[in-house]
C-alpha positions in Angstrom: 116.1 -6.0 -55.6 116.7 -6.0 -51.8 114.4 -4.4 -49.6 115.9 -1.8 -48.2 116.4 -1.7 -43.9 113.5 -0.1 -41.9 114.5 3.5 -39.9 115.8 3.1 -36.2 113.1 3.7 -34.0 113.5 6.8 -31.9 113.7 6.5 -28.1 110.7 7.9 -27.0 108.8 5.4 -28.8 110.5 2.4 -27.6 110.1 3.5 -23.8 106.4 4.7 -24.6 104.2 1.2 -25.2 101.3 1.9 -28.6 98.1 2.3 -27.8 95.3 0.6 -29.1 95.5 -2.4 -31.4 98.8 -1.3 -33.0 100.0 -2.0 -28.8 98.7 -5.9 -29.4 100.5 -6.4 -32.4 103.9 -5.1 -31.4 104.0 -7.8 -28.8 103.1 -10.3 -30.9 106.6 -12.1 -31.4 107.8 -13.0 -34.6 105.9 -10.1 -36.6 107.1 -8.2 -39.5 108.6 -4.9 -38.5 107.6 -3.5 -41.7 104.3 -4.4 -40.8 103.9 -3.3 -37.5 105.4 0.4 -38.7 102.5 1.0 -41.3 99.9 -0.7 -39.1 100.6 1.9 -36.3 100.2 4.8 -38.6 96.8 3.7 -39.3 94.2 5.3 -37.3 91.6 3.4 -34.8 88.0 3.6 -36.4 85.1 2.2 -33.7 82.0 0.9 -35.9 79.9 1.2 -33.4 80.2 4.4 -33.3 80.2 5.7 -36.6 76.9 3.6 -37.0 74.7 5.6 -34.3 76.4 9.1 -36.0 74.5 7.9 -39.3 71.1 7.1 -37.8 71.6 10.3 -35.5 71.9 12.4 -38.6 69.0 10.3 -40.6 66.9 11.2 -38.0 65.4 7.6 -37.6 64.3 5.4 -34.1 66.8 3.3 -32.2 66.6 -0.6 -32.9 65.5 -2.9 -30.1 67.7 -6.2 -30.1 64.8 -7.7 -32.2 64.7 -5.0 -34.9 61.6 -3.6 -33.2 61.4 0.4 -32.9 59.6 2.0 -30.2 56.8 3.3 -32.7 56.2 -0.2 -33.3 56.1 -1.3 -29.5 53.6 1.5 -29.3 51.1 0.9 -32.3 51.3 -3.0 -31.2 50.1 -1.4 -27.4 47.2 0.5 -28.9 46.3 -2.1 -31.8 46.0 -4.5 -28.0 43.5 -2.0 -26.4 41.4 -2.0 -28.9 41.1 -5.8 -30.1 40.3 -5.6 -25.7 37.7 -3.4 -25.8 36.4 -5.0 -28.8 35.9 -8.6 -27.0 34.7 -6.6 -24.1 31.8 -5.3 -25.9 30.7 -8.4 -28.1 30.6 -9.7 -24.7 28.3 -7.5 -22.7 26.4 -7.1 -26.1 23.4 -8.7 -24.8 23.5 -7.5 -21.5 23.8 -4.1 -22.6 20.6 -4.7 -25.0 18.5 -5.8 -22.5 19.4 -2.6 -20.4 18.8 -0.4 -23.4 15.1 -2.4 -23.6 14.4 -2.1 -19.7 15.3 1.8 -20.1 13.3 2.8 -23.1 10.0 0.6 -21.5 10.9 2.2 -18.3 11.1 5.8 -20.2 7.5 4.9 -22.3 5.8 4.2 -18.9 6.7 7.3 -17.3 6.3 9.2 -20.1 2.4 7.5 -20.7 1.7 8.4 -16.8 3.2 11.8 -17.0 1.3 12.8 -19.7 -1.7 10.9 -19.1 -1.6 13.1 -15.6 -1.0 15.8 -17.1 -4.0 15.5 -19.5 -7.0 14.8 -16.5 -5.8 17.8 -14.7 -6.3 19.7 -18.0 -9.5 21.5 -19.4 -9.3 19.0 -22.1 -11.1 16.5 -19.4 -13.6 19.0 -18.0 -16.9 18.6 -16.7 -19.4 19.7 -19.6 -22.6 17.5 -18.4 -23.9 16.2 -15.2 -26.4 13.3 -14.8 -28.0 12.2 -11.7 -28.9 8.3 -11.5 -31.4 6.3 -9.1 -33.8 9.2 -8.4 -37.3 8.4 -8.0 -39.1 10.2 -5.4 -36.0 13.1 -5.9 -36.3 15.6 -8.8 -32.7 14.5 -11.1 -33.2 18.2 -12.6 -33.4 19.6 -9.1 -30.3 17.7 -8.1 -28.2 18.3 -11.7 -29.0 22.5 -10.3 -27.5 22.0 -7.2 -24.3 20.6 -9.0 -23.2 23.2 -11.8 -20.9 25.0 -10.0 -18.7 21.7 -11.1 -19.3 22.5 -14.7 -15.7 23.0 -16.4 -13.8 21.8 -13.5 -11.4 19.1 -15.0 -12.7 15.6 -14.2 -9.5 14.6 -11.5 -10.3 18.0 -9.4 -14.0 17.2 -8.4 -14.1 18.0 -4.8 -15.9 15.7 -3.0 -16.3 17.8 -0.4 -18.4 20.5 -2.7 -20.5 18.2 -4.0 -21.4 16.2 -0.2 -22.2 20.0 0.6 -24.5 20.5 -2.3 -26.2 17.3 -1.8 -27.2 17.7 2.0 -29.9 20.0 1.0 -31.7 16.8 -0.2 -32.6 14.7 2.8 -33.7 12.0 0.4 -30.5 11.1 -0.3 -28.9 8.2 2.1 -26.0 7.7 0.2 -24.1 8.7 -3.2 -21.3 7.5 -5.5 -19.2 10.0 -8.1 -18.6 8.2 -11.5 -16.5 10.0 -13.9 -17.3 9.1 -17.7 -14.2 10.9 -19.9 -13.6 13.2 -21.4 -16.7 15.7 -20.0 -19.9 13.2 -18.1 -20.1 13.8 -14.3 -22.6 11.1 -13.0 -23.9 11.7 -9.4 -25.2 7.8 -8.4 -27.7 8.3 -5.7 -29.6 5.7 -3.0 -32.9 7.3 -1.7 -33.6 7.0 1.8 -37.3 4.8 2.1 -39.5 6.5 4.2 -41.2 4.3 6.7 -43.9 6.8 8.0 -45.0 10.2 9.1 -44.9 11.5 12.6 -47.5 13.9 13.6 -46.6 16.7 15.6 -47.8 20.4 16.0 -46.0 21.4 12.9 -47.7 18.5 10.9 -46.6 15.6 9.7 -43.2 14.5 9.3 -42.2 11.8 7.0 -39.1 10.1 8.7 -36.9 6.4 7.4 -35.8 3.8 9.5 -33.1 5.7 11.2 -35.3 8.6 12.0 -34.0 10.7 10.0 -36.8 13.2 8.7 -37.5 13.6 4.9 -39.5 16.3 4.5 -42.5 17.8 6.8 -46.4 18.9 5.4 -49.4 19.9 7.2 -51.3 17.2 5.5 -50.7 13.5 5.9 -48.7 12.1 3.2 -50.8 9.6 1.0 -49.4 5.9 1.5 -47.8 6.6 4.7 -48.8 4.8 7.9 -48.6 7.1 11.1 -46.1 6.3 13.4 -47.1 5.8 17.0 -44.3 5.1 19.6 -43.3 5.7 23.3 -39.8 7.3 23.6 -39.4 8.7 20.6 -37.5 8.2 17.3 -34.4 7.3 19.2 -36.4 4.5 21.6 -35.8 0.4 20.7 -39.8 0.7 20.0 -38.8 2.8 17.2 -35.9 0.9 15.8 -37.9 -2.2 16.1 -40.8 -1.0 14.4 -38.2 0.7 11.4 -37.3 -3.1 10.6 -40.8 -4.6 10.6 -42.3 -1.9 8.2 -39.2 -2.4 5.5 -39.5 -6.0 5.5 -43.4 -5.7 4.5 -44.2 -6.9 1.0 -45.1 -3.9 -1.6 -48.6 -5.5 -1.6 -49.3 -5.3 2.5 -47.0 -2.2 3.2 -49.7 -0.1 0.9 -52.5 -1.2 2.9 -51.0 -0.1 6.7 -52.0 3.0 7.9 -50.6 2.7 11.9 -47.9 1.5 13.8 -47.6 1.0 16.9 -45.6 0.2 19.5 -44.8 0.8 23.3 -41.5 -1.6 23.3 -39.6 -3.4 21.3 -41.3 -6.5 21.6 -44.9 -5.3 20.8 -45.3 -3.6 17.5 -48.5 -3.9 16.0 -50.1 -2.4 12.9 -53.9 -1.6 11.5 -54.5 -2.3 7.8 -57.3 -0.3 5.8 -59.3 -3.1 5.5 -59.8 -2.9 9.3 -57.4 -6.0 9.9 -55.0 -5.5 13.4 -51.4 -7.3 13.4 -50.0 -8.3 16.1 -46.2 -8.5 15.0 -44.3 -9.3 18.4 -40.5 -8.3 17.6 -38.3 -7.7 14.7 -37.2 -11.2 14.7 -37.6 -12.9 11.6 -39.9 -10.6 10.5 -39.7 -12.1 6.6 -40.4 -15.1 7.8 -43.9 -13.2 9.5 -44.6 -11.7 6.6 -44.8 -14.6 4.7 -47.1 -15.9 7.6 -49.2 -12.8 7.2 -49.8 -13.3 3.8 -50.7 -16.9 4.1 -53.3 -16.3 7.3 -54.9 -13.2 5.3 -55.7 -15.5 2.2 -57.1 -18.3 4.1 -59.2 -15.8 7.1 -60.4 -12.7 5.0 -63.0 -12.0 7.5 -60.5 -12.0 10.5 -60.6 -8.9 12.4 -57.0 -9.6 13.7 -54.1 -12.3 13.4 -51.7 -12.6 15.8 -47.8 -13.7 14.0 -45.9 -12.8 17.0 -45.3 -16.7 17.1 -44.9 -17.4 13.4 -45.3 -21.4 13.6 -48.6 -21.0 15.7 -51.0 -18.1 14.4 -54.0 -17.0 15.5 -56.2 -15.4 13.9 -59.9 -14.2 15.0 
């Protein structure tokens, strides 16, 4: 059966060129007319399009080129940080250990002083018992009175200057050392002062050390004590000089002087009980006349007088 002929074309549409891709394929030459009528009815679909409508309305992320979303970018970011921060601290791990060591000691040493501080200045470190050490001639009871007002002061807040003010009433006492035995001993070290001799004067006798300091003062002459006969005084050279000859006596010779005398510093002499007269000379090496005298008194026991002024050449008669 014979197809039959296609409709003229009206005017309008053969002035008016086809828009779209119906427009390319009536210029193609040689194509079907037939064709090119139902192709132009067809309507223009863009796939592109259409494509984003469906995801729009799904409600799901835009593709990257590479199928990647932005969540994915994101969690890859984050998942990055963290592998970073990771490295970072198996890194500084040791570094970081040895700080955490240094702070704790440093925390355990400030903590021991703090509360080791804390503790002395506390009654749990008071004074409870005084002893006094080195007293011979001195009265240690006499003393241990003089200090109680120390008694329940904490150990760290003995005032030295309390205790220097109690201990000046004992003349005795040259110098003194404070030795604290935790957690409640006080003990007060002392150094007598050695008495070289009495000086008489109107109010009696007056027993006085090397440095002229006076002890103690009786109307009687003190037993053992030499009397003390000098021109100038106790603040002369004579006296001095005659300070240094006595102390450097032996025990055995010093009991046996009972005057000293001297008018300068180079002419001490000294009377024994036995009746014996020493001419000493000077200080100077006085041990080494002592040991002279000690010798010379052995080998002349009748000798009313030896002269160790010169040491290598004695005389005695």
């Amino acid at each position: 059966m014979r197809r039959p002929a296609p409709l003229p074309t009206p005017p309008e549409q053969q002035t008016k060129p086809a828009s779209g891709r119906s427009s390319h394929r009536v210029r193609d030459e040689g194509a079907d007319p037939a064709v090119a009528a139902s192709s132009a009815a067809e309507p223009v679909v863009a796939i592109g399009s259409v494509e984003d409508e469906r995801a729009d309305a799904a409600g799901a992320e835009p593709e990257s080129s590479d199928g990647l979303t932005a969540g994915d970018v994101w969690r890859a970011a984050r998942a990055r940080r963290k592998a970073l921060r990771a490295e970072i601290r198996r890194f500084t791990q040791r570094s970081r250990r040895s700080r955490l060591i240094w702070l704790c000691a440093i925390g355990a040493v400030v903590l021991l002083i703090g509360g080791s501080v804390a503790a002395a200045y506390s009654p749990l470190f008071a004074v409870e018992k005084i002893t006094v050490a080195g007293a011979s001639t001195l009265d240690a009871a006499s003393v241990e009175a003089a200090l109680d007002d120390q008694l329940g002061t904490p150990l760290a807040l003995i005032s030295e200057s309390e205790v220097k003010a109690a201990l000046i009433a004992f003349p005795l006492i040259e110098t003194y050392a404070l030795e604290a035995k935790p957690p409640h001993d006080l003990v007060v070290r002392i150094v007598e002062r050695t008495p070289i001799g009495v000086i008489e004067s109107g109010a009696g006798f007056t027993l006085v050390d090397a440095a002229g300091v006076a002890l103690s003062t009786t109307p009687d002459r003190p037993e053992g004590q030499p009397v003390i006969t000098v021109d100038g005084g106790i603040e002369s050279d004579a006296f001095e000089s005659v300070g240094l000859v006595v102390r450097s006596l032996p025990a055995d010779v010093r009991s046996m002087v009972t005057d000293v005398s001297a008018s300068t510093l180079d002419d001490v002499t000294l009377k024994l009980s036995s009746g014996l007269t020493v001419v000493w000379g000077s200080a100077d090496r006085s041990v080494y006349k002592a040991r002279v005298l000690a010798t010379a008194m052995l080998a002349n026991p009748a000798a009313h007088e030896i002269d160790v002024s010169s040491p290598d050449v004695v005389v005695a008669g």
